[in-house]
Backbone as a chain_set.jsonl record, in Angstrom:
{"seq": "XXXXXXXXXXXXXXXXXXXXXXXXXXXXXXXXXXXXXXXXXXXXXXXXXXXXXXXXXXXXXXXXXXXXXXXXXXXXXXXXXXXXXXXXXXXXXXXXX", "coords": {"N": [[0.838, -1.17, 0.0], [0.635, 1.935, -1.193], [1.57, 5.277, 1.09], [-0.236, 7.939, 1.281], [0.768, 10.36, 1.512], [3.253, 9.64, -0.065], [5.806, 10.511, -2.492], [6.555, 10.263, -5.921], [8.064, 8.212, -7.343], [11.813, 8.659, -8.271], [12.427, 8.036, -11.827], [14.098, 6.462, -14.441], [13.506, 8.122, -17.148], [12.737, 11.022, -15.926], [16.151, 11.745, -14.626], [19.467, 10.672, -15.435], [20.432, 7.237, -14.565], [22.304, 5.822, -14.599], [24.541, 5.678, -14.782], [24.68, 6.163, -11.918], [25.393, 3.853, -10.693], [28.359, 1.61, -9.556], [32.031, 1.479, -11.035], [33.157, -0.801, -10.64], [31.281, -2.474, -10.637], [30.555, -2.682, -13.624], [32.581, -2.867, -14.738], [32.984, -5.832, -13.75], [30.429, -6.818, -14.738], [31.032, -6.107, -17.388], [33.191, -8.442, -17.24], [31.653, -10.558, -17.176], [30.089, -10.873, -19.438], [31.71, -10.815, -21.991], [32.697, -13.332, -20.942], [31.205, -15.131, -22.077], [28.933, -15.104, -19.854], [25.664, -15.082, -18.735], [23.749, -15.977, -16.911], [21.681, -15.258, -14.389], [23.271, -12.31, -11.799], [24.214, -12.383, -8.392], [24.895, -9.565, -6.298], [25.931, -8.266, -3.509], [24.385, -5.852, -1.127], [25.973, -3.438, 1.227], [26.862, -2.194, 4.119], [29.495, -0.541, 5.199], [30.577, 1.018, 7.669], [28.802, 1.743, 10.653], [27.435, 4.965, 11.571], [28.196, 7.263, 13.595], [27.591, 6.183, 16.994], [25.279, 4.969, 16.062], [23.517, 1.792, 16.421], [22.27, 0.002, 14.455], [20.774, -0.155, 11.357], [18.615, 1.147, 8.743], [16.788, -0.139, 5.87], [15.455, 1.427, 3.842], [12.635, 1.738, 1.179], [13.667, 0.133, -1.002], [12.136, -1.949, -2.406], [10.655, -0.226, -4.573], [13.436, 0.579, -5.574], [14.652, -1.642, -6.776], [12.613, -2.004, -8.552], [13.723, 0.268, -10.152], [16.186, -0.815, -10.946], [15.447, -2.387, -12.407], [14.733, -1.452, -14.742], [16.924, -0.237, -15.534], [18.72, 1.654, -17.476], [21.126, 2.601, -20.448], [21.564, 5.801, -21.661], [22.61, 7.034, -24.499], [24.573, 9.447, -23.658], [25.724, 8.688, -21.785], [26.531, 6.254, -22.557], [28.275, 7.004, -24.394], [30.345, 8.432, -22.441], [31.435, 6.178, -21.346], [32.624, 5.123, -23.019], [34.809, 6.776, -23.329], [36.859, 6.752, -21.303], [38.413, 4.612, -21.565], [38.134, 1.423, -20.858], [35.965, -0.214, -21.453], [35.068, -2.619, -24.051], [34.038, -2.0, -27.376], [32.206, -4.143, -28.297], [30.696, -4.583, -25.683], [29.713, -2.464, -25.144], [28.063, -1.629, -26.983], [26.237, -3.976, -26.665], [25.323, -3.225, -23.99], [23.679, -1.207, -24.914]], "CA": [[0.0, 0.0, 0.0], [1.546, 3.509, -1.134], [1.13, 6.331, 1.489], [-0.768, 9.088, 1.043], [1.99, 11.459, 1.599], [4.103, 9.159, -0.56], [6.386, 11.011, -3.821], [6.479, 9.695, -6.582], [9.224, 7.541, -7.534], [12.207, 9.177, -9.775], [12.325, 7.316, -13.101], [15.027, 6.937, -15.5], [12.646, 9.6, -16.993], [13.126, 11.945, -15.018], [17.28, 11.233, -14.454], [19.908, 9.881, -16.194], [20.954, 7.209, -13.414], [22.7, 4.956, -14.913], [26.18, 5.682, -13.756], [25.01, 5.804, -10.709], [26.68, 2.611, -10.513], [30.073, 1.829, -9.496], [32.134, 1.125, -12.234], [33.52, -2.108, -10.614], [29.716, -3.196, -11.149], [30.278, -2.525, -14.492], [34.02, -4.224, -15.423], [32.384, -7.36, -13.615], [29.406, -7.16, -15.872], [31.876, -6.83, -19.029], [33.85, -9.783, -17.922], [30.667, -11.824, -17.636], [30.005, -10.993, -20.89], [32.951, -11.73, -22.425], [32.996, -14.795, -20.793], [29.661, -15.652, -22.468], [28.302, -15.434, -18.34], [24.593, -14.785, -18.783], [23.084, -16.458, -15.762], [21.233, -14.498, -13.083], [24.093, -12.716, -10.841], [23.882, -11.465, -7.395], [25.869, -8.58, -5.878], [25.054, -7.423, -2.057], [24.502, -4.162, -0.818], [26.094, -3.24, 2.613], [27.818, -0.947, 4.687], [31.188, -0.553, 5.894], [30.911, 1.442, 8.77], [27.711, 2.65, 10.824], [27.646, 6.297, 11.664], [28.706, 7.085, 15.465], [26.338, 6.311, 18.224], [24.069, 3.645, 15.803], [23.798, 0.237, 16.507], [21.598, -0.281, 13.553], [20.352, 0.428, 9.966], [17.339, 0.837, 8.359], [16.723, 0.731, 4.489], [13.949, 2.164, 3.418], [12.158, 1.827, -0.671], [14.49, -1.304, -1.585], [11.362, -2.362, -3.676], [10.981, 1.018, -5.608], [14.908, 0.455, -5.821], [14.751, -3.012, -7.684], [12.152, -1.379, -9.789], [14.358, 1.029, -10.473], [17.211, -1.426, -11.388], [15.226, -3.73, -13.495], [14.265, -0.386, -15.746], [17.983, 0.668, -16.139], [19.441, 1.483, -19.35], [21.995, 3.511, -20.485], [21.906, 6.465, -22.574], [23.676, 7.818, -25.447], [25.516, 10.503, -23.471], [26.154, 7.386, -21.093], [27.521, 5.149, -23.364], [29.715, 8.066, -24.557], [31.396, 8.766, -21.022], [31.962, 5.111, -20.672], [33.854, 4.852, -23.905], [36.016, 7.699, -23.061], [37.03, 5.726, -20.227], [38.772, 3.211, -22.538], [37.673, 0.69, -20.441], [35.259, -1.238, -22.382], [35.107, -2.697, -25.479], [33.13, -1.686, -28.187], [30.646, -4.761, -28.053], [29.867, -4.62, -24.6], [29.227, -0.752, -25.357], [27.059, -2.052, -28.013], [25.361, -4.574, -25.872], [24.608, -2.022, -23.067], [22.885, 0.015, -25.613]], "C": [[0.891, 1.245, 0.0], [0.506, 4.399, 0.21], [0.542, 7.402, 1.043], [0.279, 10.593, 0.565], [2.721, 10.907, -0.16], [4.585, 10.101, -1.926], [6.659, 10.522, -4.631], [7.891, 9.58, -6.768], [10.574, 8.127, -8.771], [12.389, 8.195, -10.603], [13.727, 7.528, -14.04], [14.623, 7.992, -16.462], [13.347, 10.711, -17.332], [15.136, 12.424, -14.816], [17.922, 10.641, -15.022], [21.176, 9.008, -15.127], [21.868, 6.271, -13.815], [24.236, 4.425, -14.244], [26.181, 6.206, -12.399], [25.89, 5.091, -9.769], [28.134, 2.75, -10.417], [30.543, 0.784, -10.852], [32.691, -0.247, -11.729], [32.146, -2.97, -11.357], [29.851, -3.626, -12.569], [31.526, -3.298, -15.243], [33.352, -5.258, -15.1], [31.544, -7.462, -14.622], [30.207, -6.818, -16.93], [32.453, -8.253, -19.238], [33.184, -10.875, -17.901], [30.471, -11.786, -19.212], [30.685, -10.979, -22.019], [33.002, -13.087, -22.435], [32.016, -15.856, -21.282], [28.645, -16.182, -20.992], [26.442, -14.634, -18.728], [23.663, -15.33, -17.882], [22.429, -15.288, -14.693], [22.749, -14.254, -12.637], [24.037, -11.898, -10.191], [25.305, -10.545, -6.877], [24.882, -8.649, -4.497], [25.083, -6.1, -1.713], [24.857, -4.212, 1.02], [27.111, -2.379, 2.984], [28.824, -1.318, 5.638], [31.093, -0.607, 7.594], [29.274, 1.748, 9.279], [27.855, 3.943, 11.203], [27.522, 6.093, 13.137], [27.121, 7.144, 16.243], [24.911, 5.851, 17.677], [24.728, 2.546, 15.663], [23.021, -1.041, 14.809], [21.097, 0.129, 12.043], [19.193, 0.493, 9.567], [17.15, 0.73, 6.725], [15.447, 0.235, 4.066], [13.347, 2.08, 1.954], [12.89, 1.197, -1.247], [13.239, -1.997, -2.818], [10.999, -1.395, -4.824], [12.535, 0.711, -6.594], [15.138, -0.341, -6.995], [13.752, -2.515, -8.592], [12.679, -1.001, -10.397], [15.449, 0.199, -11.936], [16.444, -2.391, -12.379], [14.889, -2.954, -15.042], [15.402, -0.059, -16.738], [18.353, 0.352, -17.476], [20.21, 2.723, -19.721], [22.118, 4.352, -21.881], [22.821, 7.119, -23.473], [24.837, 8.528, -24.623], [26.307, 9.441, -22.101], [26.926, 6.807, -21.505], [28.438, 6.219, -24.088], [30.671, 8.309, -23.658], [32.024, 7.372, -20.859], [33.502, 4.549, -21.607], [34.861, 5.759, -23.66], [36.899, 7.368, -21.954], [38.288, 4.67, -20.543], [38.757, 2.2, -21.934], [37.279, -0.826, -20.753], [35.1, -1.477, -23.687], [33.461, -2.162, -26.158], [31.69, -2.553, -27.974], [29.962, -4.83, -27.091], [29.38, -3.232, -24.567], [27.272, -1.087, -26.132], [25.654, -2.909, -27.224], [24.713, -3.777, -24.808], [23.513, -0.882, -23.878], [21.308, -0.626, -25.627]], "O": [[1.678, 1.56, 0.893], [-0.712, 4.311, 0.36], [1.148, 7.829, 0.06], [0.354, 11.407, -0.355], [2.693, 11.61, -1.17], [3.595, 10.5, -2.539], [7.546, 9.793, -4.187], [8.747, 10.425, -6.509], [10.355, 8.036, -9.979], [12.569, 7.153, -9.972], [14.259, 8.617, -14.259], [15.477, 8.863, -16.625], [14.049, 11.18, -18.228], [15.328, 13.636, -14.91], [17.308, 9.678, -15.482], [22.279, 9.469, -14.833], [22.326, 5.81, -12.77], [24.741, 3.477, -13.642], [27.167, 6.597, -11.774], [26.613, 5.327, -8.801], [28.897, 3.578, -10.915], [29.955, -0.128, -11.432], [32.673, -1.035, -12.675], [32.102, -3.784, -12.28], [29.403, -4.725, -12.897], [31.412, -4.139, -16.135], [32.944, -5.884, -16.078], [31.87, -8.244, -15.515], [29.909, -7.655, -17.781], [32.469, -8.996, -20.219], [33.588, -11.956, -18.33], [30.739, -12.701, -19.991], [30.089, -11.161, -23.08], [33.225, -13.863, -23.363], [31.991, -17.055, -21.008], [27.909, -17.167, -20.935], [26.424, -13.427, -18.971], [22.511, -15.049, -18.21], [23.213, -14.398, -14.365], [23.578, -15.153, -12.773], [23.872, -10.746, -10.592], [26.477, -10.862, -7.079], [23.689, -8.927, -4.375], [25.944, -5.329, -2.137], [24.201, -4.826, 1.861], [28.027, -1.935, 2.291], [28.898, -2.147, 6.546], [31.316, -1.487, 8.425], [28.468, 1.985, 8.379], [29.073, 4.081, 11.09], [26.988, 5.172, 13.755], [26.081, 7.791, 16.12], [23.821, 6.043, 18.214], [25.808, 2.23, 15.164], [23.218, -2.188, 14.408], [21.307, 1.337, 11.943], [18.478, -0.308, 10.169], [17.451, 1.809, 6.213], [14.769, -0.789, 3.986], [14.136, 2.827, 1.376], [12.983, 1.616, -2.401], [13.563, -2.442, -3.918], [11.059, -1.807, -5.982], [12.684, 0.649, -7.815], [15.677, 0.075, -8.021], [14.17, -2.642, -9.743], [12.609, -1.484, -11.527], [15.511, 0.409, -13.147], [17.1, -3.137, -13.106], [14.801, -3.521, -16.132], [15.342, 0.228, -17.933], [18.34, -0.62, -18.231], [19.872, 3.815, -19.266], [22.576, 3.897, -22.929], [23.791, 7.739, -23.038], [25.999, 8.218, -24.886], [27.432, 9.678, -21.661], [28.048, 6.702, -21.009], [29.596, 5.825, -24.227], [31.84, 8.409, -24.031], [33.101, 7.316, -20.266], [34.587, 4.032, -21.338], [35.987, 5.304, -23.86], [37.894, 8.093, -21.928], [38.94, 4.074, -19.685], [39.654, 1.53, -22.445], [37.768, -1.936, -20.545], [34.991, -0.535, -24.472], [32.334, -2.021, -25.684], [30.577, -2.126, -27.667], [28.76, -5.077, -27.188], [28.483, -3.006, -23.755], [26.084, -0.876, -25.889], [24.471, -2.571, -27.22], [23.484, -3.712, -24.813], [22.794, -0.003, -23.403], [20.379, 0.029, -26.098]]}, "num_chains": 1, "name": "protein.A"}
């Protein structure tokens, strides 16, 4: 059930989030695909350190989140920054597109 209050969710849209991501995220996902790796693959999300004087965490819109992430896609001016990078090859450029 959304809140009343609740704001609407930003959207790739809205944002261009793509490189949000860390770019390790993003060498791993080249050398799966290189490696012809196409299977489901999990990453975790977690924190280092907590901030002084908490014992605990909370995270909050993790299902918005995975919305989010199942949407992503990377735009032109995206896949331009990444190649400048020299990083990645062309086909995984290509494939991200």
């Amino acid at each position: 059930m959304v809140h009343e209050n609740a704001q609407a969710p930003v959207t790739a849209c809205d944002q261009e989030l793509a490189l949000f991501t860390d770019l390790y995220e993003l060498t791993m996902l080249q050398a799966y695909f290189e490696e012809g790796m196409h299977d489901t693959a999990v990453f975790s999300l977690f924190v280092r350190r907590l901030p002084q004087r908490r014992n605990y965490l909370l995270a909050c819109g993790l299902d918005s989140l995975l919305g989010q992430l199942e949407d992503l896609s990377f735009g032109q001016r995206d896949l331009d920054y990444l190649a400048s990078l020299g990083s990645f090859s062309d086909r995984f450029l290509r494939w991200l597109d």
